[in-house]
Structure formats: structure tokens, C-alpha cells
C-alpha positions in Angstrom: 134.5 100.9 55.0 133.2 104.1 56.8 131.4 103.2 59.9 127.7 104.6 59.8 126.7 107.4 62.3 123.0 106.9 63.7 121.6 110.6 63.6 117.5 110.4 63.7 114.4 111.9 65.0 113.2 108.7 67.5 110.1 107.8 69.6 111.5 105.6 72.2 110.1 103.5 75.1 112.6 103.0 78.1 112.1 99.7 79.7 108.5 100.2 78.1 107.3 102.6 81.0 108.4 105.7 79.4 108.2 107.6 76.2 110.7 109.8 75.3 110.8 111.9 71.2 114.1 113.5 70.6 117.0 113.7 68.0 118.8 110.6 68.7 122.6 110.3 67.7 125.5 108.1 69.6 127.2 108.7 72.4 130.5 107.7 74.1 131.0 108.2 77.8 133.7 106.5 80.2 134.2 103.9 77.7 130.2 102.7 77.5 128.4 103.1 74.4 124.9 104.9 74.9 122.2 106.6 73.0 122.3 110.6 73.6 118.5 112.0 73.1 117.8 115.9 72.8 114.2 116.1 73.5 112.7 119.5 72.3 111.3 121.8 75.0 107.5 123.4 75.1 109.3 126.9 75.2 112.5 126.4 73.0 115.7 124.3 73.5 116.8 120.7 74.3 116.2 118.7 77.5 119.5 116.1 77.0 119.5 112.7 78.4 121.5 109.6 78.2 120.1 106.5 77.9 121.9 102.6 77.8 121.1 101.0 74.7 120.3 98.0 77.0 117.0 99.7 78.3 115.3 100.9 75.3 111.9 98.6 74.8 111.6 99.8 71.6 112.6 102.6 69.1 110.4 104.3 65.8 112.1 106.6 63.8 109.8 109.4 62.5 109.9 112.9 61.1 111.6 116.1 63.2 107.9 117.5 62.8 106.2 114.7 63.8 109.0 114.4 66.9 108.5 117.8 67.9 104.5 117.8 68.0 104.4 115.0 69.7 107.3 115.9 72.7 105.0 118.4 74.0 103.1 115.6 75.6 106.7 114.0 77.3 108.2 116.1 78.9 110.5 114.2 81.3 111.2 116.3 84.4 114.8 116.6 86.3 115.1 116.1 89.9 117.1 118.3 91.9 118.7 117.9 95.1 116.8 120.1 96.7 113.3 119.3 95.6 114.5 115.9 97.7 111.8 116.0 100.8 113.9 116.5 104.0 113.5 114.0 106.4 111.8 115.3 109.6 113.9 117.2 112.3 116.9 116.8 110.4 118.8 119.7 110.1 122.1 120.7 108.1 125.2 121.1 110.5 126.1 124.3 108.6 122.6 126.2 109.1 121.9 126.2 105.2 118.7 123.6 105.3 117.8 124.8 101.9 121.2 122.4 100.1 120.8 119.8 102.8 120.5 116.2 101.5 119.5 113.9 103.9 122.0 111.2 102.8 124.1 114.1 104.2 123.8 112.9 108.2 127.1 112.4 110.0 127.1 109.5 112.7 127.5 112.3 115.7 124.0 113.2 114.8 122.7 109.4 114.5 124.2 109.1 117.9 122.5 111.7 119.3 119.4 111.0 117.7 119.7 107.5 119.1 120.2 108.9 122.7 116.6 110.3 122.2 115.1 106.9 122.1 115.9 105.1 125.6 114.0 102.1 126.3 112.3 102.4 123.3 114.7 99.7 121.1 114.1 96.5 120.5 117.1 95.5 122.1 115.4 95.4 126.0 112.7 93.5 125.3 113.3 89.9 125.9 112.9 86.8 123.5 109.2 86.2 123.8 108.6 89.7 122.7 107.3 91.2 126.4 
């Protein structure tokens, strides 16, 4: 018995917070079983996400024409690592702030940021708080 492929123009609603129209076909990555979407873009192309069959609210198959027209409307939008906000005064240790992440912090800088702060912990106050 040949094994059916699922290859369809889809409306689908992620955990039933987000719409996302696309051509919808199976998808195998690291061993895990997921749903591979290629959403059209306003100015031409495909905007590809993955998605877990285990988070998909619902799904409605439709027509490529009817997918299309109405993907103009859900665009989803990628984040990049550097459209992250920087948290304030940090600093990368190389001098190129524009690719620093600020998960990126060693501990010699958290231990001289903590220097900063004397007195100012809430280790030297006593129990009842004065």
C-alpha cells in the first residue's frame, strides 16, 4: 500500500493565536515529524516555517487562489538577533555592538557590574528589612 503524501493549500491556526495560509506538505527533521508551511510573500516568494503537528488548533484546506489572497493579511515576521533590544550599558567585548546579544555577557563583566553596586544588595540589610 503506497503511503499518502499530504500536499495542500492550508489556513491554519497555531495554538489558536495565529493564522498562518501557505502550501502545506510533510516534513522530517531530526527524527520528529512536523508540518513544513511556505507562506506566499506580498512581493513574490515563500516565507518557510515549521510547525509541530501538536500545536496546530485547527487546519482548513482551501484553494492556492483563495491561500494566496488571503496571506497578504498574515504575514508572520522573523526576528533577528540583532533587532533584539540591547540591554542598557552593555557593551560587546569585541567593539562590534551592532551583533551583540545580550545573552552574550561573560561573568568578568557581571563581576564588575556587581562591584558598581556596593551597599546597595540586599544582602546588608538585616532580617527585619532595616
Amino acid at each position: 500500500m503506497e503511503k499518502e503524501i499530504f500536499d495542500e493549500w492550508v489556513i491554519i491556526e497555531v495554538f489558536g493565536h495565529r493564522r498562518l495560509v501557505g502550501h502545506a506538505t510533510e516534513a522530517t527533521i531530526l527524527g520528529g515529524a512536523l508540518l513544513r508551511l511556505d507562506i506566499p510573500k506580498k512581493e513574490g516568494g515563500f516565507i518557510t516555517q515549521f510547525i509541530g503537528p501538536s500545536s496546530i488548533f485547527s487546519m482548513t484546506p482551501t484553494t492556492e487562489a483563495i491561500a494566496r489572497a488571503v496571506a497578504i493579511n498574515y504575514q508572520p515576521e522573523p526576528v533577528n538577533r540583532w533587532e533584539l533590544p540591547q540591554l542598557q550599558g552593555s557593551h560587546s567585548p569585541d567593539g562590534l555592538d551592532e551583533e551583540w546579544c545580550p545573552g552574550d555577557i561573560n561573568e568578568s563583566e557581571l563581576d564588575e557590574d556587581n562591584a558598581d553596586d556596593e551597599g546597595g544588595s540586599m544582602e546588608n540589610e538585616d532580617e527585619d528589612g532595616d
